[in-house]
Each structure stands twice: as structure tokens, then as C-alpha cells.
C-alpha positions in Angstrom: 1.7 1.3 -7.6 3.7 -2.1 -7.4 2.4 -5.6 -6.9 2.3 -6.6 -3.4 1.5 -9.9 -2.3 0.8 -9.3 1.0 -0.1 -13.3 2.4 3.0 -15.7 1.6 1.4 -18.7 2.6 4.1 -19.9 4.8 2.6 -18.7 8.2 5.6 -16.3 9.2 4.1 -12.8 10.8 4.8 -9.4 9.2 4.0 -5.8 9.7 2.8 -5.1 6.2 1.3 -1.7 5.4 -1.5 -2.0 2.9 -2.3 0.1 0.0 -5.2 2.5 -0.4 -8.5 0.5 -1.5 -9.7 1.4 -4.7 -12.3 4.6 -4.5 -15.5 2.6 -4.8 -14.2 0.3 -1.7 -13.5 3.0 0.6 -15.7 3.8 4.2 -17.6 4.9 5.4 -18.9 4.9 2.2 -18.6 7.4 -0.3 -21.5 8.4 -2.5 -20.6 7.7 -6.0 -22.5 10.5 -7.8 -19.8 11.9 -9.4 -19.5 8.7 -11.1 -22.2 7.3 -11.8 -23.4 7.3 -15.5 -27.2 7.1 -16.4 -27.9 5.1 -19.1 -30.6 6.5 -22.1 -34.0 7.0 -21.2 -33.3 7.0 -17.3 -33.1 10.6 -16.8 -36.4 11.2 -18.7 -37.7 8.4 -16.1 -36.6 10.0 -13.3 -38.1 13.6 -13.5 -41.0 11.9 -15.2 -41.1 10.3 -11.0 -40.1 13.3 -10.0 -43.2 15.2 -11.7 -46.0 12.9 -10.8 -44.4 11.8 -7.3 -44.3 8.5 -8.2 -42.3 5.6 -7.3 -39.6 4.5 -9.9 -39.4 1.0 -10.3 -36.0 0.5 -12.2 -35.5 -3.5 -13.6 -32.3 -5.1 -14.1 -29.6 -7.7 -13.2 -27.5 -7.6 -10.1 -24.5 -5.2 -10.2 -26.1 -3.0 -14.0 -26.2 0.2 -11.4 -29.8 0.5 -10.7 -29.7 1.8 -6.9 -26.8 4.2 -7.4 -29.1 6.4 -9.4 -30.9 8.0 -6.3 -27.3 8.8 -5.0 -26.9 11.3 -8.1 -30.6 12.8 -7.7 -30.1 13.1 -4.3 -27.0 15.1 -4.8 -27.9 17.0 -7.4 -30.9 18.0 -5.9 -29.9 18.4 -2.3 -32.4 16.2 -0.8 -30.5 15.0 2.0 -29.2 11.8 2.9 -31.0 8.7 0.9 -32.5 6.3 3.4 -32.1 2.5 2.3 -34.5 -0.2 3.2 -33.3 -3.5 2.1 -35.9 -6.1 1.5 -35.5 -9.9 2.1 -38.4 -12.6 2.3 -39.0 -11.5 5.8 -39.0 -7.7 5.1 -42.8 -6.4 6.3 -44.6 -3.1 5.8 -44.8 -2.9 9.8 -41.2 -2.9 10.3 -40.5 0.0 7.0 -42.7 2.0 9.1 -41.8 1.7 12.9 -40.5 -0.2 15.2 -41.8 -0.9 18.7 -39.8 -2.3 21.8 -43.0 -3.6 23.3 -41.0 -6.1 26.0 -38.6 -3.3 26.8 -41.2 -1.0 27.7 -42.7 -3.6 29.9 -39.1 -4.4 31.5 -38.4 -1.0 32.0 -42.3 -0.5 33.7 -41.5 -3.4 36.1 -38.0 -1.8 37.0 -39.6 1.7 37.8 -42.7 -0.2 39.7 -40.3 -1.9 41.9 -38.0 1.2 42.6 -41.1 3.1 43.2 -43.0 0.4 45.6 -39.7 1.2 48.0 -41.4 4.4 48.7 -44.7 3.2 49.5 -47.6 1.4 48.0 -49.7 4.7 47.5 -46.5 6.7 45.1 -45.2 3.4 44.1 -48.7 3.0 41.4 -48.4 6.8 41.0 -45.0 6.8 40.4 -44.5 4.1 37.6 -48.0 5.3 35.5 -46.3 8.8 35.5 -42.7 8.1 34.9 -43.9 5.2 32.0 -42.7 7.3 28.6 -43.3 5.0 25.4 -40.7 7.6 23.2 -38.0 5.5 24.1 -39.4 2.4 22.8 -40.4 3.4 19.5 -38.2 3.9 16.3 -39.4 5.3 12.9 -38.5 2.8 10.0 -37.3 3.7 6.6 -40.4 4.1 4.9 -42.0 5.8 8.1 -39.2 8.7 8.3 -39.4 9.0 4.5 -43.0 10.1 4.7 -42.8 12.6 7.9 -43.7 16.2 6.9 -41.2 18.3 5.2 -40.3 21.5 2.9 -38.7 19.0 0.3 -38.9 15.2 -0.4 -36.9 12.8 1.3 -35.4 9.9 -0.7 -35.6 6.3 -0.2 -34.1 3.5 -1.9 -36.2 0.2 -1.5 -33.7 -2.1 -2.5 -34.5 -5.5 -4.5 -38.3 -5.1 -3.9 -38.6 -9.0 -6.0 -37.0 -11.0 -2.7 -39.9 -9.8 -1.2 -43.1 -12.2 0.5 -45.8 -12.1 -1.8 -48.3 -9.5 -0.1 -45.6 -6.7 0.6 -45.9 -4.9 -3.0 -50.3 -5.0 -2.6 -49.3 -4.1 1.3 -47.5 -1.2 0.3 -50.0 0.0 -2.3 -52.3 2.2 0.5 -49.5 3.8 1.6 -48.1 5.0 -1.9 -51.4 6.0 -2.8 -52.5 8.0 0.2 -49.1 8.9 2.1 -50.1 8.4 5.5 -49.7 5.9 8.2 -50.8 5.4 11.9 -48.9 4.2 14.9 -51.6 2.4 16.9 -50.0 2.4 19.9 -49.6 6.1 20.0 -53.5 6.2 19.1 -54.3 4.7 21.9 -51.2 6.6 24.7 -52.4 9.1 26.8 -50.3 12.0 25.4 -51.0 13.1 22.2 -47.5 14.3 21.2 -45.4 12.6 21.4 -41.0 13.0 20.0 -40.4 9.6 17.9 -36.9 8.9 16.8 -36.1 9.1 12.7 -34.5 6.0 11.2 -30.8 5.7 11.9 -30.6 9.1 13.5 -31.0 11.1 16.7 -32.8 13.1 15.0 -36.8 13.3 16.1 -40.5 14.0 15.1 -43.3 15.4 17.3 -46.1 12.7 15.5 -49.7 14.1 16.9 -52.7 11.5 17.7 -50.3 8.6 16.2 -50.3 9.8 12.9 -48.4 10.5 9.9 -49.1 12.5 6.9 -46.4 13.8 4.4 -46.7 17.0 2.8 -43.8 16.7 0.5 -44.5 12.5 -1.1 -40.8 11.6 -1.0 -38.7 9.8 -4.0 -38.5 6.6 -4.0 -36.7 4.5 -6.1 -37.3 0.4 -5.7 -35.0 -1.8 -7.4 -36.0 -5.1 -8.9 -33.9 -8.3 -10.4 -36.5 -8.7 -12.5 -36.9 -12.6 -10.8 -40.3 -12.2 -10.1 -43.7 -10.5 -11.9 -45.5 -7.6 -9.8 -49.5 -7.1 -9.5 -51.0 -4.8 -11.6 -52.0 -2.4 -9.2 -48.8 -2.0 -7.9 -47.3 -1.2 -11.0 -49.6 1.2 -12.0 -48.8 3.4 -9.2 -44.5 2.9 -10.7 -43.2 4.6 -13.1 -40.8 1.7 -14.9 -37.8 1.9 -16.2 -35.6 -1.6 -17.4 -32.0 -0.7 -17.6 -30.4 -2.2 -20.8 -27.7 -4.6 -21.7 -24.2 -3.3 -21.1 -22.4 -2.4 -24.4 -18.8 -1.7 -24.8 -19.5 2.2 -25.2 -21.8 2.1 -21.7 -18.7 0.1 -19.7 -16.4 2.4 -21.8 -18.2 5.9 -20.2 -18.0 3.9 -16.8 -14.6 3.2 -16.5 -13.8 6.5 -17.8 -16.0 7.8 -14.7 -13.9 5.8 -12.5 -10.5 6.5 -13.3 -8.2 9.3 -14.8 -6.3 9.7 -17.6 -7.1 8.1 -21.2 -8.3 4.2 -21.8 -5.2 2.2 -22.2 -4.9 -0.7 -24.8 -5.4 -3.5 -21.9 -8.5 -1.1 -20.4 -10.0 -1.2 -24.5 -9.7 -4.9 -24.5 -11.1 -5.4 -20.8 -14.0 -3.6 -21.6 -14.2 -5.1 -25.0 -14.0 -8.8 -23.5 -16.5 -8.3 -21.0 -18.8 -6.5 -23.2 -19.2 -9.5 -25.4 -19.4 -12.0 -22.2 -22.9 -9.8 -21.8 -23.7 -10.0 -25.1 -23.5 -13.8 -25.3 -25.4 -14.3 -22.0 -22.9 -14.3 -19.4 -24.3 -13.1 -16.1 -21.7 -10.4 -15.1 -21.6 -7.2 -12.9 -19.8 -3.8 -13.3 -18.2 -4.1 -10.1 -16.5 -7.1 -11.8 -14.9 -5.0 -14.9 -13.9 -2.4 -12.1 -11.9 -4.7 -10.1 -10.4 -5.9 -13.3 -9.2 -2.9 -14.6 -8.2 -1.1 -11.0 -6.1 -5.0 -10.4 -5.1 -5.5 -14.0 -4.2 -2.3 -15.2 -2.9 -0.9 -12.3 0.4 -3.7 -11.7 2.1 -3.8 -15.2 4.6 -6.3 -13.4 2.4 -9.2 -12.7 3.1 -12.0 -15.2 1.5 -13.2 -18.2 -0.2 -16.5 -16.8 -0.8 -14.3 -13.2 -2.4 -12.1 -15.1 -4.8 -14.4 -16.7 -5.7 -16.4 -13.8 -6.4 -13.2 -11.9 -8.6 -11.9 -14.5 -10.8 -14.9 -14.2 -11.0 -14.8 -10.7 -12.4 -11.5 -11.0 -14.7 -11.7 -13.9 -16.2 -15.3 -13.0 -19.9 -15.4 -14.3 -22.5 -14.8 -11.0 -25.1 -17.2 -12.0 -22.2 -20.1 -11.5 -20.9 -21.0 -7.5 
């Protein structure tokens, strides 16, 4: 592979073909399973979640390869595709669960009444209140499709569960605890089956009486920064795992993961550098050592002072702007 610097600065237009990405930067998005390394004591933490069907609450900082766990389990046990519910200071229980178009149901209601009133008032009211179908309108969350009945668990990440409000962790405690969920406005709709739509799927699920019970409690792994403290009660329903500091042997098994053939000199002393950047509190993220060795060790020709300025570019400590 040679250097290519694709943008000249000077404004001219060229037809430049671009390389392949590196693996990790490839979509849609490949699951890294193969890769992915599990540091000690985190296999025992997962089947120990596994077991109990409990949630693993796994602690660390930004980019030390917490969520890419449930890729591997996933894979290895064949549990289907991993749901992913992201969680920001807005993120609520209610919308993990369902979601409900209530204004498009009431636009589409007005549409039908006034197509139907064209035929008469009589089959213009008895039209619409037939015709009205709330399916349409409703859309099982992450959370919700994670806990619909099934033969094996499902798998959901809940990703950085610490930028949440508050209230969610005590708002999710019921339903870790008892599995179930209602939908009241299938409760209170006149048909009592009724075909809801999974989360990011076409996929659907006959839910009876507007609600939800799992059979199988799925596995669900939530993520954590460690920024904030939890309550109590919530984290005695987690198994917890904190993942530990990355040491040169840890980075050295990851990079081995990630690419062929045996670690070169400038790989050892990548992996060396960065390991004691951790060590003396530098805030840093795999990723950042991935980029650095797929750039650095992948264009012997770049120069000396390129070289250095590019590795500091790519290694630049996250908690500075």
C-alpha cells in the first residue's frame, strides 16, 4: 500500500480512487467478533449473566471495548442480531419500549372520514370506525422487542446507561425484575390481537390484550463511563464487571487480533508508547492505537517529521478539545 495524499490543497479537481478502509471502518458494519479480545474475569462475568439472566453492567472509559463484547456472545451463541439502544439525557423507558404515532393516526382517521363522508353520512361514520387500524402507528422499541416471547434470548446492548436522566435506571428496575410490559393503548383497542412491528425490522408480533411477557429474559449488556454512581437497587439486579487498565500485553493481543502477520518493531513501540500514555493517566481509546498502527505501519514511505505529526494527530488525549 503506498501513501496517497488524496486532497492537494490547491483546489484543482481529480478522479482519485480511494483505497479500501481499514476492516474496523468498513459498512455496513461488520461485527467484530472475530476480533475482539475479552479481557480477565469478563468471560466468568458473562455466563455468570448468562446463568442468573441478569443484566451485565460492564464499567469503563470511552473506546476500552465494553459494548463489543455482546457482538462475540451473540455470535458465538447464535442469538441473532444484537439490538442497540443508545441512551442520551432524553432517552426514556416509554420510548425503549414502544413507540406510538398518536397524530398520524388521527391524520390518517380524518383522511378516511372525509373520503368516506363522500359516500354518505350514514357509511361515512361506519366506514372510518371500521377501516381505523392502530398497527400501523405503533412500533416496538429496543427494550420492547428484546422482551417479546421467544425459544432463545434476544440480546440488547443499552449503550452508556450513565448519560442517562436521573429516574431511568429506578424506571427500568420493574421491568428487569418482572419482564413484562403493557401497551396501554392496545389495552384499551377494540381488538385484542393485534400484529406490532419489531424494532428496526419488518418483522412483527401478534401482542394479546396489550401485553408483553418474555419467556426467554433476554441478555442485556449496559455500558457505563463510569461518570456517574447508580442506585442500589439497580445494581443489585447487575451483575458488574469494571474493565481494567490497558497494558502493553492487552493492546499487544488486540492488535494482533486486528491484523496479520507478526508485530513489527514500530507496532512493539506503538503499543509500548501508548501503553504507558494509560498508565500515566492519559485518557486514550483503542480505536486510537488502531488508527496508528493501520496509518503508521502500513506507509513505510511517509517521512520522519510526517510521521510524527501524524501519530499525534491520531493518538491526541480525549479528555483535551
Amino acid at each position: 500500500m503506498t501513501w496517497r495524499p488524496y486532497y492537494q490543497g490547491d483546489g484543482k479537481q481529480r478522479d482519485v480512487p480511494l483505497s479500501d478502509p481499514p476492516p474496523w471502518r468498513t459498512f455496513p458494519r461488520a461485527s467484530q467478533h472475530r476480533q475482539y479480545q475479552p479481557p480477565d474475569g469478563l468471560i466468568d462475568a458473562v455466563n455468570a449473566a448468562l446463568h442468573l439472566r441478569r443484566p451485565l453492567l460492564v464499567t469503563g472509559p470511552a473506546g476500552s471495548g465494553k459494548s463489543t463484547v455482546i457482538e462475540q456472545v451473540a455470535h458465538e451463541l447464535d442469538l441473532g442480531d444484537v439490538l442497540r439502544w443508545h441512551i442520551t439525557s432524553r432517552s426514556t423507558l416509554g420510548e425503549a419500549l414502544y413507540r406510538y404515532d398518536a397524530l398520524g393516526r388521527i391524520h390518517a382517521q380524518n383522511l378516511q372520514s372525509a373520503v368516506a363522508r363522500r359516500s354518505g353520512p350514514r357509511s361515512g361514520r361506519q366506514g372510518a370506525r371500521s377501516r381505523d387500524d392502530i398497527a400501523p402507528f405503533l412500533q416496538l422499541g429496543p427494550l420492547g422487542t428484546a422482551l417479546l416471547p421467544s425459544e432463545r434470548p434476544r440480546v440488547l446492548l443499552i449503550d452508556e446507561i450513565d448519560k442517562s436522566d436521573l429516574d431511568l435506571p429506578s424506571d427500568l428496575l420493574d421491568v428487569l425484575e418482572r419482564g413484562e410490559y403493557e401497551i396501554p393503548e392496545l389495552v384499551r383497542y377494540r381488538r385484542q390481537r393485534v400484529a406490532i412491528r419489531h424494532c428496526n425490522s419488518r418483522s412483527t408480533h401478534v401482542i394479546e390484550q396489550g401485553r408483553v411477557q418474555c419467556t426467554q429474559f433476554p441478555f442485556l449488556v449496559l455500558t457505563s463511563n463510569g461518570e456517574r454512581d447508580f442506585p442500589p437497587p439497580f445494581l443489585r439486579r447487575c451483575i458488574r464487571y469494571t474493565m481494567p487498565q490497558l497494558t502493553a500485553p492487552l493492546l499487544r493481543s488486540i492488535v494482533q487480533a486486528h491484523f496479520s502477520g507478526a508485530l513489527t518493531g514500530e507496532r512493539e513501540q506503538l503499543i509500548e508508547d501508548f501503553a504507558d500514555r494509560v498508565a500515566a493517566g492519559n485518557h486514550l481509546a483503542i480505536d486510537q492505537l488502531l488508527n496508528a498502527v493501520a496509518l503508521l505501519t502500513g506507509f513505510p514511505e511517509l517521512r520522519d517529521e510526517q510521521r510524527e505529526s501524524l501519530r499525534e494527530l491520531l493518538t491526541r488525549e480525549l479528555s483535551r478539545a
